[in-house]
C-alpha positions, 0 to 999 in steps of 0.5 A, a space after each residue: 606538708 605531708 607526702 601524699 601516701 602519709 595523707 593516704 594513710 591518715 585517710 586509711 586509718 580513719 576509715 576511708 575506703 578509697 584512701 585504702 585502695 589506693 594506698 595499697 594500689 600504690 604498695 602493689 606498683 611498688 612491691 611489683 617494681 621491686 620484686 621484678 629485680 629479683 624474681 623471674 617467675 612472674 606468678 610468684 612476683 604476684 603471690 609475694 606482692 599479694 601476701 605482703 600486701 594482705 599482710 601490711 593490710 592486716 597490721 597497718 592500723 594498730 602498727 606504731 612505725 619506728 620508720 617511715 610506713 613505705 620503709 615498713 611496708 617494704 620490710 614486710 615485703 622483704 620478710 615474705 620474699 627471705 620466707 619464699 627463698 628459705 621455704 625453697 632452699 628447704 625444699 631442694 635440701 629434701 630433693 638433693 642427694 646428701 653429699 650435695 646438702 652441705 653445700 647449700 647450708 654454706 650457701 645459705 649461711 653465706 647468705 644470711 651472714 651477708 645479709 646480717 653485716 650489711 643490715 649492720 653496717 647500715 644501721 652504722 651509717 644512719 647513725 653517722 648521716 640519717 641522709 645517707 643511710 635514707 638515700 640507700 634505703 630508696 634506691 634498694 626500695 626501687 625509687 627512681 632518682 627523681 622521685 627520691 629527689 622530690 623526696 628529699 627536696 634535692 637536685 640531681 646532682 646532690 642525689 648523687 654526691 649523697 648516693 656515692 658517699 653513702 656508698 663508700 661509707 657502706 663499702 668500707 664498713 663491709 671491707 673492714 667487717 665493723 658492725 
């Protein structure tokens, strides 16, 4: 049996308006959850959940998903959000005098190398155990445990061997810098 938001996106899909609403109702609770973790600023936290949302609302119909549309949804959201953090950093560069410019680039740089090995050793653990890889992606989602267990139809207490062993998985791959 599908999950309820696939049966809501079917619904959308086809046309109906209610389905659509609460579809992206259920996509606004959820880009709130996560946002709330990373920005303080709750204005913008409503701006980056409303664009990403307006976006998804744009896309979704003609969109073929490789993955999971809350997985898409939520790679929209964080796309709007590196967008938000990138248009910042530009705007401090413009504000900083020169001498402190450099440090920033190395900041940012930093940043997204980070950001470029973890994406990396992820894509290798799903390649070792798509659950893992599944598991580590709800939590980053911001899932709590026991919707992710009704998820993968799972008790507590394997949710958390399959969370600490998706872990030491994604440490080691970062400590030895394979990708």
């Amino acid at each position: 049996m599908p999950e309820p938001i696939e049966q809501l996106l079917q619904s959308a899909k086809k046309g109906d308006p209610i389905a659509e609403q609460e579809l992206f109702r259920h996509l606004s609770v959820r880009f709130s959850l996560f946002l709330r973790h990373r920005i303080k600023d709750e204005e913008i936290r409503k701006d980056l959940a409303q664009e990403a949302c307006l976006t998804v609302l744009s896309k979704y119909k003609s969109e073929q998903f490789t993955v999971g549309f809350e997985a898409w949804a939520h790679g929209v959201l964080r796309i709007v959000v590196l967008r938000h953090f990138e248009k910042l950093g530009k705007d401090k560069e413009k504000s900083i005098p020169l001498e402190d410019t450099p440090q920033i680039a190395e900041t940012d740089s930093h940043r997204i190398e980070t950001e470029r090995r973890l994406i990396a050793c992820l894509k290798k653990i799903r390649q070792q155990n798509l659950r893992y890889a599944r598991v580590l992606n709800l939590i980053y989602q911001g899932y709590s445990t026991d919707e992710i267990c009704r998820k993968l139809n799972c008790s507590r207490n394997n949710l958390y061997v399959i969370v600490n062993r998706g872990r030491s998985l994604l440490q080691e791959c970062l400590e030895r810098g394979e990708e």
